[in-house]
PQR file with spaces between the fields and no chain letter, atoms N, CA, C, O and H, PARSE charges and radii, in Angstrom:
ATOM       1  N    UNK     1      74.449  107.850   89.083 -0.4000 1.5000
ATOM       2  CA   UNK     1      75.718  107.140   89.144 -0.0000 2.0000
ATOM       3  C    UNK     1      76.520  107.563   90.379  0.5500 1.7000
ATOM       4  O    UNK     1      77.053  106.646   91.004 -0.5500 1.4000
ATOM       5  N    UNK     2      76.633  108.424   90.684 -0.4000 1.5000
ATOM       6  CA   UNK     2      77.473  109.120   91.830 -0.0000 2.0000
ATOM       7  C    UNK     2      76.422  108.922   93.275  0.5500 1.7000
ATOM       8  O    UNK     2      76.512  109.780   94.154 -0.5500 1.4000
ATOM       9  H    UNK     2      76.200  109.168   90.176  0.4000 1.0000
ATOM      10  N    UNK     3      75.638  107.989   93.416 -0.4000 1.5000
ATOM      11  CA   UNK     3      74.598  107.699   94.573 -0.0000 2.0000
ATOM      12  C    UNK     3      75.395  106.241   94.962  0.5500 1.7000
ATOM      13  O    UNK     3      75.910  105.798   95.989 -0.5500 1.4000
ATOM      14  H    UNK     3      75.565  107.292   92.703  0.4000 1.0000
ATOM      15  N    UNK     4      75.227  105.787   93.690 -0.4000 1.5000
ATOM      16  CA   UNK     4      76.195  103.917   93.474 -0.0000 2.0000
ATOM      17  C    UNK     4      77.619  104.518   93.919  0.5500 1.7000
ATOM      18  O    UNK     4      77.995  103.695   94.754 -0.5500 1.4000
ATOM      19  H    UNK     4      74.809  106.147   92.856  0.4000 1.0000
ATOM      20  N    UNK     5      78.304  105.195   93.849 -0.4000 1.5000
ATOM      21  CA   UNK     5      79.984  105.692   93.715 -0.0000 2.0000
ATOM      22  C    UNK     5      79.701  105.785   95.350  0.5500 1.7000
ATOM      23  O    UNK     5      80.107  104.802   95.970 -0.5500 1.4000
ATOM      24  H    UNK     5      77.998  105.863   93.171  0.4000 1.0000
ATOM      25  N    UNK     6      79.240  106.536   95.919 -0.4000 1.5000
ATOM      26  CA   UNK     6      78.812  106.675   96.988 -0.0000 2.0000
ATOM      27  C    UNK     6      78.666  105.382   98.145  0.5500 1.7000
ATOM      28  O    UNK     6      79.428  104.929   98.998 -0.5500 1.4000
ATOM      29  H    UNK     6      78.910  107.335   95.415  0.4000 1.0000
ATOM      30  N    UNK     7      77.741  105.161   97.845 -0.4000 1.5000
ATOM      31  CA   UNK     7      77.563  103.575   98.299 -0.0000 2.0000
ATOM      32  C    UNK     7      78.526  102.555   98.535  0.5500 1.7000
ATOM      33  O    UNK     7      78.656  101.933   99.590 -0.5500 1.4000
ATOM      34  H    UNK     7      77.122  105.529   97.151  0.4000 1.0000
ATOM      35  N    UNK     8      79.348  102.385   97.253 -0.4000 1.5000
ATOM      36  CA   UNK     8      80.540  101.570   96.975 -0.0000 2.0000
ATOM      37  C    UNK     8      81.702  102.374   98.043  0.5500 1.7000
ATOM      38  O    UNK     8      82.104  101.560   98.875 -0.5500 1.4000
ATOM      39  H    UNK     8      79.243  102.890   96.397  0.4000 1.0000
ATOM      40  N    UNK     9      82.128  103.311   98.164 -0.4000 1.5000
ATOM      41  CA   UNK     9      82.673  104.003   98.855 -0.0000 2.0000
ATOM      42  C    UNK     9      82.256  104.079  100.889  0.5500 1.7000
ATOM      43  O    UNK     9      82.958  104.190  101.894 -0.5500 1.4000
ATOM      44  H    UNK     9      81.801  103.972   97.489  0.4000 1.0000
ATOM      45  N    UNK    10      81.135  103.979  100.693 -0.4000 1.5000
ATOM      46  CA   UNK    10      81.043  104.250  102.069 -0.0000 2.0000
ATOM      47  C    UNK    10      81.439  102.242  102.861  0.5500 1.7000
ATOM      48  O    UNK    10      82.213  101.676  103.631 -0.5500 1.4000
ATOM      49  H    UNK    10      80.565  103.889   99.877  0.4000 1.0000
ATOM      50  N    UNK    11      80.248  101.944  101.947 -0.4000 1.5000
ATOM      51  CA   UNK    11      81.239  100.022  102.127 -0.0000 2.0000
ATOM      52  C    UNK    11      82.505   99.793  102.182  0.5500 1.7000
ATOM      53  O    UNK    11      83.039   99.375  103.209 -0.5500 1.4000
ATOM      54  H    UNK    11      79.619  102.404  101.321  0.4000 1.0000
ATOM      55  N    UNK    12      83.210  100.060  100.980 -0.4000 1.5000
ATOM      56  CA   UNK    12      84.849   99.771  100.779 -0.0000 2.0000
ATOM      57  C    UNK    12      85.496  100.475  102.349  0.5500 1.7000
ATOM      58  O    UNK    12      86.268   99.751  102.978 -0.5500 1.4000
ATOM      59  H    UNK    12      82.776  100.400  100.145  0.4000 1.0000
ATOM      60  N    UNK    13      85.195  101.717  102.864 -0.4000 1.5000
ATOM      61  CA   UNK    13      85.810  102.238  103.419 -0.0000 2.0000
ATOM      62  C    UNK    13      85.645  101.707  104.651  0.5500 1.7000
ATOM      63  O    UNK    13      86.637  101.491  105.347 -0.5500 1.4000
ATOM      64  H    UNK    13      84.568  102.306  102.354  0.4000 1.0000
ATOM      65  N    UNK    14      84.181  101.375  105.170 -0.4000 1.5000
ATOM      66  CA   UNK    14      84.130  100.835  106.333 -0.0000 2.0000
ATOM      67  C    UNK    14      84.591   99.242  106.365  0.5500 1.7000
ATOM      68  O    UNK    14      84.561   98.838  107.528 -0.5500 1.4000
ATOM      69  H    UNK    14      83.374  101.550  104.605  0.4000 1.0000
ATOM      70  N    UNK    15      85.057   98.097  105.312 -0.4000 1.5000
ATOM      71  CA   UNK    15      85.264   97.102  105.348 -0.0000 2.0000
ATOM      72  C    UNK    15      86.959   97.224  105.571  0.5500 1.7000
ATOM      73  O    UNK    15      87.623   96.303  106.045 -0.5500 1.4000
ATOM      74  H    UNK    15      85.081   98.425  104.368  0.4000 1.0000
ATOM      75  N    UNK    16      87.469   98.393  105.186 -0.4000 1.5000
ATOM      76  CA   UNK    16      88.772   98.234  104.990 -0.0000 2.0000
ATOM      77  C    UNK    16      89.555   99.340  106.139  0.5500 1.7000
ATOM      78  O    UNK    16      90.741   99.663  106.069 -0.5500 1.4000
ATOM      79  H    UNK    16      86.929   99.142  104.801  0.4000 1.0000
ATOM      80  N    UNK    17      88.906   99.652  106.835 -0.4000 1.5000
ATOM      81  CA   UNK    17      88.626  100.106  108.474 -0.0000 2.0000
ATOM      82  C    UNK    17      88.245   99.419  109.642  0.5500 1.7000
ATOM      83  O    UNK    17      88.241   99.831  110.802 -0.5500 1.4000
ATOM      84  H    UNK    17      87.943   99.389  106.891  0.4000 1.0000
ATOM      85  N    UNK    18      87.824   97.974  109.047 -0.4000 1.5000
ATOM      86  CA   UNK    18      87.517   97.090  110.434 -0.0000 2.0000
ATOM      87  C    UNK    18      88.522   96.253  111.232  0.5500 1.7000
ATOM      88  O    UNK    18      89.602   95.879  110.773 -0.5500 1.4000
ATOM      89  H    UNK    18      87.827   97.640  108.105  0.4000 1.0000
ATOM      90  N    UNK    19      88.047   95.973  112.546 -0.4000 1.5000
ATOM      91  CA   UNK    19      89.177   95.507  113.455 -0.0000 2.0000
ATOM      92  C    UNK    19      89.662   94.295  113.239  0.5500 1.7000
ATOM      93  O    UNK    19      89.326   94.079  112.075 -0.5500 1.4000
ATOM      94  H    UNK    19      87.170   96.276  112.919  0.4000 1.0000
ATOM      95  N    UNK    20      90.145   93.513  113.558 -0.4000 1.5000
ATOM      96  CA   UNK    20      90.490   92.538  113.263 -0.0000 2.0000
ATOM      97  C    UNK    20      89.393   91.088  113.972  0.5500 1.7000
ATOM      98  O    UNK    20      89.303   89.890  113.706 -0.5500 1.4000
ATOM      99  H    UNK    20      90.418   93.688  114.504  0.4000 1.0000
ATOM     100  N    UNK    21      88.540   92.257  115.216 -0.4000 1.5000
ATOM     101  CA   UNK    21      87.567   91.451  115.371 -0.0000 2.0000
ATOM     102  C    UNK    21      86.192   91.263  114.283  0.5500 1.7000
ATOM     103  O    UNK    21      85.751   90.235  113.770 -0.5500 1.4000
ATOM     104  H    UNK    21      88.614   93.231  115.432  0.4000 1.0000
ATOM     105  N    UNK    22      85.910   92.125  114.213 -0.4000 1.5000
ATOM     106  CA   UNK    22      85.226   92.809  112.959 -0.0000 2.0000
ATOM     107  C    UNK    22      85.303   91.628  112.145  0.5500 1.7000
ATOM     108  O    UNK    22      84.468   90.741  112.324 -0.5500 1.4000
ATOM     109  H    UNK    22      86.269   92.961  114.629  0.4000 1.0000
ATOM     110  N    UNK    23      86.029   91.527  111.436 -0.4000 1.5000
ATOM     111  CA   UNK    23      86.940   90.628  110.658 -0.0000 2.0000
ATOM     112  C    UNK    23      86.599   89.045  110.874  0.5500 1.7000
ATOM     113  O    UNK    23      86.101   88.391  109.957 -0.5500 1.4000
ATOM     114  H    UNK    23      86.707   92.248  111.291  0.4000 1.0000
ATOM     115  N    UNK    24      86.833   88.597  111.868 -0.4000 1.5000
ATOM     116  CA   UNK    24      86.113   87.465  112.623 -0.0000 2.0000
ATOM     117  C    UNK    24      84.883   87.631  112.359  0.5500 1.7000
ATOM     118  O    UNK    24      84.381   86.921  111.487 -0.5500 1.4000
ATOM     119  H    UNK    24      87.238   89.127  112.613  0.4000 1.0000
ATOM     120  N    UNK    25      84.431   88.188  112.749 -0.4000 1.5000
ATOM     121  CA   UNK    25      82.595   88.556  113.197 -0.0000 2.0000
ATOM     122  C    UNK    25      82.277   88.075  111.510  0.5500 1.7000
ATOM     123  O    UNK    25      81.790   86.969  111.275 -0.5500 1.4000
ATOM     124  H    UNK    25      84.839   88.765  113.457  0.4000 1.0000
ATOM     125  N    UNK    26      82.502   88.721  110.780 -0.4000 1.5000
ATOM     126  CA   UNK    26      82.183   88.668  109.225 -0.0000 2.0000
ATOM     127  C    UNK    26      82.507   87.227  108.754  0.5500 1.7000
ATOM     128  O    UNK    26      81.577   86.567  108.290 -0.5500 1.4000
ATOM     129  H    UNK    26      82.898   89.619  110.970  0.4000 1.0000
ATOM     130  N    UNK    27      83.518   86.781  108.818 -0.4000 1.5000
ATOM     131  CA   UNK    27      84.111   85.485  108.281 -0.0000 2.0000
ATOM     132  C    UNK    27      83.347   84.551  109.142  0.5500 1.7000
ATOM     133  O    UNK    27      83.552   83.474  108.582 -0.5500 1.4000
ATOM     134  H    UNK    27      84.274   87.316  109.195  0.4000 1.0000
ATOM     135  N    UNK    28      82.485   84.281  110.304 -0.4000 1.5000
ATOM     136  CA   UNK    28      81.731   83.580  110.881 -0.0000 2.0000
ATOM     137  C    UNK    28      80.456   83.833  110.488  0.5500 1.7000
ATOM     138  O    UNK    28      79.761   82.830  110.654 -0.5500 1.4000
ATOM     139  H    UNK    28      82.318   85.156  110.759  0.4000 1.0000
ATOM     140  N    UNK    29      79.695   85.003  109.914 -0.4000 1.5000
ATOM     141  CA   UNK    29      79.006   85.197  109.195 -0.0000 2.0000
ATOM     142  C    UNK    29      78.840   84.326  108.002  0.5500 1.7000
ATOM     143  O    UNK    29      77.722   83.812  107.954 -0.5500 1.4000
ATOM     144  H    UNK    29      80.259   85.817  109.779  0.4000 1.0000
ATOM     145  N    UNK    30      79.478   84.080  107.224 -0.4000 1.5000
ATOM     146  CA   UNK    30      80.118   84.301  106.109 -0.0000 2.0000
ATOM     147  C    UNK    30      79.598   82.652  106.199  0.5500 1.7000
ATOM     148  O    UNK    30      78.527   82.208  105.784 -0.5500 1.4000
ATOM     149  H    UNK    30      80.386   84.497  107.263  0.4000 1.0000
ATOM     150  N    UNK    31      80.887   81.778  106.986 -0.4000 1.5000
ATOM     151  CA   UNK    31      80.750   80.613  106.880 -0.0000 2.0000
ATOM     152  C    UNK    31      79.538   79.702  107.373  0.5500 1.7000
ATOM     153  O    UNK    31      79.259   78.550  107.040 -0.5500 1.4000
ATOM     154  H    UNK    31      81.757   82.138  107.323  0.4000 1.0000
ATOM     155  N    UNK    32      79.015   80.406  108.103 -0.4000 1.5000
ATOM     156  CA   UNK    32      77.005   80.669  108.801 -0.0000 2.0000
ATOM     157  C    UNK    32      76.419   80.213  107.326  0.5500 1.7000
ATOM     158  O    UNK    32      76.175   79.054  106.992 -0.5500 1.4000
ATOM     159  H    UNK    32      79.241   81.342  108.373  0.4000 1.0000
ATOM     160  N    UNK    33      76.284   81.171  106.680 -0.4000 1.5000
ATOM     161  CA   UNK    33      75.261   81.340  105.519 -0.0000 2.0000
ATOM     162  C    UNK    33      75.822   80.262  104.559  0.5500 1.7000
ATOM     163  O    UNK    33      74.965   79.634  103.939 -0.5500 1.4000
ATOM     164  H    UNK    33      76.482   82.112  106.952  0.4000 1.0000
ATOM     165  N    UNK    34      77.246   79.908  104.311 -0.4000 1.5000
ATOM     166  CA   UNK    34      77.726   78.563  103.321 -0.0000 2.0000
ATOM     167  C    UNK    34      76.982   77.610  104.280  0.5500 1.7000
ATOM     168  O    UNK    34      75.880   77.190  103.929 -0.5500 1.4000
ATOM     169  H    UNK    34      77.943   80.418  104.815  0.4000 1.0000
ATOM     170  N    UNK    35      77.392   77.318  105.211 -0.4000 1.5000
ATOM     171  CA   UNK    35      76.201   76.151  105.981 -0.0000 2.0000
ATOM     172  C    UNK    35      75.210   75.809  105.554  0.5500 1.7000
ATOM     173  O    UNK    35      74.919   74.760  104.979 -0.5500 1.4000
ATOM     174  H    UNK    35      78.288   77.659  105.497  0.4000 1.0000
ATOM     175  N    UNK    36      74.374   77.028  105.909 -0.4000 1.5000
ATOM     176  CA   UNK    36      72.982   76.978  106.105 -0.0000 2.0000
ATOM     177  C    UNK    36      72.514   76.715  104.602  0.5500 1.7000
ATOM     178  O    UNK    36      71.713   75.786  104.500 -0.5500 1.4000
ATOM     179  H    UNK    36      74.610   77.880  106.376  0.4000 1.0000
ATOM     180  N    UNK    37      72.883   77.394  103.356 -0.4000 1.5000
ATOM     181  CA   UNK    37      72.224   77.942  101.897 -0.0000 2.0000
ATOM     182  C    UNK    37      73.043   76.256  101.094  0.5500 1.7000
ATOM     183  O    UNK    37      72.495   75.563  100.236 -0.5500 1.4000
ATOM     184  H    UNK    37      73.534   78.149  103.438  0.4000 1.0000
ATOM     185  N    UNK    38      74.270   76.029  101.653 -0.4000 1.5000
ATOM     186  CA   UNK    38      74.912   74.764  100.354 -0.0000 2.0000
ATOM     187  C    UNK    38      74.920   73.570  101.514  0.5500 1.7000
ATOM     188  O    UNK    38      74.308   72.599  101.069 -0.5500 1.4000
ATOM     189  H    UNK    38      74.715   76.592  102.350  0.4000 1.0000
ATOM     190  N    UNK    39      75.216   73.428  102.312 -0.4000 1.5000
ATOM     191  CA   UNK    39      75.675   72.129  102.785 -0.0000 2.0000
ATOM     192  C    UNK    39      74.415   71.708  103.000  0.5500 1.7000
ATOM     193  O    UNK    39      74.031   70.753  102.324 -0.5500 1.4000
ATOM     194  H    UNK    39      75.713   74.217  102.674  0.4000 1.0000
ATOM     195  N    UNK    40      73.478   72.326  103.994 -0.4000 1.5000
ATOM     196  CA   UNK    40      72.043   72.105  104.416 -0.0000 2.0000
ATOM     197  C    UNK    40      71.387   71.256  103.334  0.5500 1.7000
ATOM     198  O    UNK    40      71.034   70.092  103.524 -0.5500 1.4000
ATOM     199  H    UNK    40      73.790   73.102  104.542  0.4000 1.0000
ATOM     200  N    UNK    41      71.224   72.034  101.983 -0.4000 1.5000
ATOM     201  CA   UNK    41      70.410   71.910  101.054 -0.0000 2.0000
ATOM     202  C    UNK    41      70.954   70.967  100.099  0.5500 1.7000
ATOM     203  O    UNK    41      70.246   71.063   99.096 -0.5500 1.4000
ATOM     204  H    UNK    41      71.511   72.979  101.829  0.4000 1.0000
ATOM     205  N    UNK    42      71.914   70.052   99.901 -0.4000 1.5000
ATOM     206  CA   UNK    42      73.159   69.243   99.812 -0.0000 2.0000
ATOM     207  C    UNK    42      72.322   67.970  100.118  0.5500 1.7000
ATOM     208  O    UNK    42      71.605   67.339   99.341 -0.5500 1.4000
ATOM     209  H    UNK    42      72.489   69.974  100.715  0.4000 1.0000
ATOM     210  N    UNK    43      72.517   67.797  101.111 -0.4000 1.5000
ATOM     211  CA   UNK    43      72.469   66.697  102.004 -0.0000 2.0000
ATOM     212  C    UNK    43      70.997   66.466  102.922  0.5500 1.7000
ATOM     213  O    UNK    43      70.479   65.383  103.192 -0.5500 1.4000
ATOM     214  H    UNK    43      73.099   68.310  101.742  0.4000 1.0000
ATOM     215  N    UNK    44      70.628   67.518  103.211 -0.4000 1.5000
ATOM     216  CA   UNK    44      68.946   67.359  103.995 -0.0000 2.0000
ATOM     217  C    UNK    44      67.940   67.697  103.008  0.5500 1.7000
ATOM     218  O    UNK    44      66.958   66.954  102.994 -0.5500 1.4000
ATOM     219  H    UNK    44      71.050   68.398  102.991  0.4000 1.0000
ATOM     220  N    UNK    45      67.967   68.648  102.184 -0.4000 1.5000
ATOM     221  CA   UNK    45      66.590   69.098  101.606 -0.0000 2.0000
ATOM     222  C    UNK    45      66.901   69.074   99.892  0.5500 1.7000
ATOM     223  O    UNK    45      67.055   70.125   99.269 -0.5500 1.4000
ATOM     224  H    UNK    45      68.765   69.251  102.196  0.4000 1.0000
ATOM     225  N    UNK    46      66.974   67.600   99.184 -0.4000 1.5000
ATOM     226  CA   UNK    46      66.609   67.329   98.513 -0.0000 2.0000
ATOM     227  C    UNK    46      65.511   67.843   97.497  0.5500 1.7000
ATOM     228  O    UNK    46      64.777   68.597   98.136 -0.5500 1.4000
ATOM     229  H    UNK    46      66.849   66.747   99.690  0.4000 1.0000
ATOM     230  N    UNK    47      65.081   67.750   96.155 -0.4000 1.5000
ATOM     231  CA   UNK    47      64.589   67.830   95.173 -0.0000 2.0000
ATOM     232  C    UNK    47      63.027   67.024   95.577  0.5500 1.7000
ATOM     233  O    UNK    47      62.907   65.799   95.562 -0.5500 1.4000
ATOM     234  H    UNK    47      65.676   67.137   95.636  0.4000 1.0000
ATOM     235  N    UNK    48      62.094   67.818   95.868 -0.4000 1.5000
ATOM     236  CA   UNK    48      61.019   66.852   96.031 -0.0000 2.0000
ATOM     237  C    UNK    48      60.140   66.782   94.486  0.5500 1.7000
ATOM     238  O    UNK    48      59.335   65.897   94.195 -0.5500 1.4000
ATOM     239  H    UNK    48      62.191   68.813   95.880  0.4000 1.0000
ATOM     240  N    UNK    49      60.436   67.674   93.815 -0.4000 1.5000
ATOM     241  CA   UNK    49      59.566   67.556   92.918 -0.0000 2.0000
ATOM     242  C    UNK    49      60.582   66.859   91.342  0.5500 1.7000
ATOM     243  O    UNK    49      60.281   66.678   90.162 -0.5500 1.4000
ATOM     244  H    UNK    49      61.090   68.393   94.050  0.4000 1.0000
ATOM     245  N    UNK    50      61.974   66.626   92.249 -0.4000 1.5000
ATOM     246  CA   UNK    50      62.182   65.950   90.598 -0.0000 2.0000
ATOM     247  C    UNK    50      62.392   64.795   89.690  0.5500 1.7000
ATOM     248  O    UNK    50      62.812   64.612   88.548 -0.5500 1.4000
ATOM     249  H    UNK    50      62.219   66.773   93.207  0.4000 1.0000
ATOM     250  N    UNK    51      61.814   63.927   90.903 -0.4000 1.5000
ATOM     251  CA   UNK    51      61.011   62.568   90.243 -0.0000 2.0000
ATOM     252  C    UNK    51      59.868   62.804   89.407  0.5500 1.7000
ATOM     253  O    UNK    51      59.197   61.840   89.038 -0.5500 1.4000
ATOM     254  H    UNK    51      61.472   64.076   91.831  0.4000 1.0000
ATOM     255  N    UNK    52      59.599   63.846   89.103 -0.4000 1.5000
ATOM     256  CA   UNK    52      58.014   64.025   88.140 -0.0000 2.0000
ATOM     257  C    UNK    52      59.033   64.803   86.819  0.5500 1.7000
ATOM     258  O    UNK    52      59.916   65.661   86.822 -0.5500 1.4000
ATOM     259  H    UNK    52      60.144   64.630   89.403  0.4000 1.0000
ATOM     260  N    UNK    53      58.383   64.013   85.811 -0.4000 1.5000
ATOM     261  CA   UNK    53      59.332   64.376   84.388 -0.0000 2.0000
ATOM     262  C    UNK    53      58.386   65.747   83.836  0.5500 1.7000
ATOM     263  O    UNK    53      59.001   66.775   83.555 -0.5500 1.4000
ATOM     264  H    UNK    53      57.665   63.317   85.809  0.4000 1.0000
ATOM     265  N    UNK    54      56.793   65.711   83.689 -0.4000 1.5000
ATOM     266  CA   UNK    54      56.577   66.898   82.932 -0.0000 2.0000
ATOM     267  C    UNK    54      56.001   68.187   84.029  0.5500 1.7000
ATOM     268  O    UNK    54      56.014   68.065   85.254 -0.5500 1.4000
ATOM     269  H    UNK    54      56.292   64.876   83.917  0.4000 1.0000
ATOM     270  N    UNK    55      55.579   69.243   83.396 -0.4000 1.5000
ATOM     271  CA   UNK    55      55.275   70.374   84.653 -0.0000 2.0000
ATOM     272  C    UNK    55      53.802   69.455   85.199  0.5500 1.7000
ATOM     273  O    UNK    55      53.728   69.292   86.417 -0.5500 1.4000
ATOM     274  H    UNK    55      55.569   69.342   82.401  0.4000 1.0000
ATOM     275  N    UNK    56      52.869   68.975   84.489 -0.4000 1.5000
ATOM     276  CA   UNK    56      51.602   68.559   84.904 -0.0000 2.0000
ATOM     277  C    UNK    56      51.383   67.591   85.783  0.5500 1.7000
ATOM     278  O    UNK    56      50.352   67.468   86.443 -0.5500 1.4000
ATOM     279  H    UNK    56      52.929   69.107   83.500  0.4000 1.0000
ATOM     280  N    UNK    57      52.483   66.771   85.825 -0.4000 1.5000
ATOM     281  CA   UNK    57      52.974   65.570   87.287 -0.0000 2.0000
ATOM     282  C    UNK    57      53.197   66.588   88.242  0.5500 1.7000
ATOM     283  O    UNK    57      52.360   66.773   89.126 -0.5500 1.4000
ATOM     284  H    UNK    57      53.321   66.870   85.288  0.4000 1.0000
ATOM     285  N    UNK    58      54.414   67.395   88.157 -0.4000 1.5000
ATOM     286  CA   UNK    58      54.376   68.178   89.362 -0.0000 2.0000
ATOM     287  C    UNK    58      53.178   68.994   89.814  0.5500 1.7000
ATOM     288  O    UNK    58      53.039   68.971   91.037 -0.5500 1.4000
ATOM     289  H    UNK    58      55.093   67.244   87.439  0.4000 1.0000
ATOM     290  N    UNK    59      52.549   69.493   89.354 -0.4000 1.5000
ATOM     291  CA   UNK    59      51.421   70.171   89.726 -0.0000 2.0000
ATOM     292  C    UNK    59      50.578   69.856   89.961  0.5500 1.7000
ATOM     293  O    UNK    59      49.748   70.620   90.452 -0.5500 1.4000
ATOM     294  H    UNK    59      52.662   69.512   88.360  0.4000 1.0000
ATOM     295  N    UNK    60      50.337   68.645   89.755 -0.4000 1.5000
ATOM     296  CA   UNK    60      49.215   67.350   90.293 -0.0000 2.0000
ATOM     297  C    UNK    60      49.854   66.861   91.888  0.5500 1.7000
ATOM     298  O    UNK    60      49.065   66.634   92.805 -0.5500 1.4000
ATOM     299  H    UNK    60      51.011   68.024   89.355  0.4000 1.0000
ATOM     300  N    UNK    61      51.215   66.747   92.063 -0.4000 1.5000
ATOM     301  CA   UNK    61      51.544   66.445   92.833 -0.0000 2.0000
ATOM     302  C    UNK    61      51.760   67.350   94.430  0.5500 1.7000
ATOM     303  O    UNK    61      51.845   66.882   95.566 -0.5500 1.4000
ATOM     304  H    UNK    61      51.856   66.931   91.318  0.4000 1.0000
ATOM     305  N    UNK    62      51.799   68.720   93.987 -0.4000 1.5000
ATOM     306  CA   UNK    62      51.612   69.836   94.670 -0.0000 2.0000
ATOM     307  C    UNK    62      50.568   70.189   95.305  0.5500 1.7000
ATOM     308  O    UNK    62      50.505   70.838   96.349 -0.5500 1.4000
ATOM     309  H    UNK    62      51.729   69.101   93.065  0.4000 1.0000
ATOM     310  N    UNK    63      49.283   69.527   94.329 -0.4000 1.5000
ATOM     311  CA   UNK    63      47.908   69.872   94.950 -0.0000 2.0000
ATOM     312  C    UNK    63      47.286   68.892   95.840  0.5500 1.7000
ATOM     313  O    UNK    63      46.369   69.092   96.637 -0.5500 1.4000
ATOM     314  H    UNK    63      49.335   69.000   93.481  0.4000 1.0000
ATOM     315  N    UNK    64      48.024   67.611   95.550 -0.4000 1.5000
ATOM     316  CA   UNK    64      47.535   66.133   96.127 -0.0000 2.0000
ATOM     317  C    UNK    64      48.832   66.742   97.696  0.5500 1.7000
ATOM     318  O    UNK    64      48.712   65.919   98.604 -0.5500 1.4000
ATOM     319  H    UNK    64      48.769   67.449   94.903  0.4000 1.0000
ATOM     320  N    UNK    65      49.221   67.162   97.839 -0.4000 1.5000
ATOM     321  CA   UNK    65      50.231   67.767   99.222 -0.0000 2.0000
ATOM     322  C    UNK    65      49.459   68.398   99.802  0.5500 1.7000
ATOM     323  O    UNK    65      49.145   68.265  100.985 -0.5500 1.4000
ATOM     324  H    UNK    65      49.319   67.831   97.102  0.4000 1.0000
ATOM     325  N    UNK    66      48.829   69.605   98.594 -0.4000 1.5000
ATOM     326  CA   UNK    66      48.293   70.528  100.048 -0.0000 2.0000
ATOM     327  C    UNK    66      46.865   70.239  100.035  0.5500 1.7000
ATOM     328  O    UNK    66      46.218   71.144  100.564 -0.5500 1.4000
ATOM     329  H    UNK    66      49.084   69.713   97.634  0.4000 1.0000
ATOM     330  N    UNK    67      46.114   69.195   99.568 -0.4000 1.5000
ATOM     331  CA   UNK    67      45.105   68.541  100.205 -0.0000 2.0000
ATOM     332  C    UNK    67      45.100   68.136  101.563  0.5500 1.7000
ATOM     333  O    UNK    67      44.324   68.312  102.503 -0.5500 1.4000
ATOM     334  H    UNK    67      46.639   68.460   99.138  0.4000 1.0000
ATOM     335  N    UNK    68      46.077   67.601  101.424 -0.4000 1.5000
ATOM     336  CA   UNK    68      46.085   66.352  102.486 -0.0000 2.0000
ATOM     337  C    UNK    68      46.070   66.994  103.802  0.5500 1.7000
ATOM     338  O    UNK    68      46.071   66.307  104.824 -0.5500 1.4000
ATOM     339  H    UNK    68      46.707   67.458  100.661  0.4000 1.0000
C-alpha cells in the first residue's frame, strides 16, 4: 500500500508543480487522444461486424476477409 501512496504522491506533486506551459503541453495531449480514440471512431471507423446478428455470421465473415 505505501508503494501506491508513493506513486500517487510523486504524480500529484509533479502535476501540481507544472508550468503553465506544462499545462498546455498536457491539455493538447489530452485533446490529441479525445480526437483520435472518440471523434475518429464516431464518424470514420464504424462497426464492421454489426450487421451480422449471431457470433457464427460474424465468424464466417472474418474468415471470408482474411481469405481474400
Amino acid at each position: 500500500m505505501e508503494t501506491l501512496k508513493r506513486i500517487w504522491l510523486f504524480y500529484y506533486e509533479g502535476f501540481s508543480s507544472m508550468t503553465s506551459m506544462g499545462r498546455a503541453l498536457w491539455v493538447l495531449i489530452i485533446v490529441k487522444l479525445f480526437v483520435m480514440f472518440v471523434v475518429l471512431r464516431v464518424f470514420f471507423f464504424k462497426p464492421a461486424l454489426a450487421k451480422y446478428d449471431t457470433p457464427e455470421a460474424k465468424s464466417q465473415a472474418v474468415i471470408e476477409n482474411l481469405v481474400k
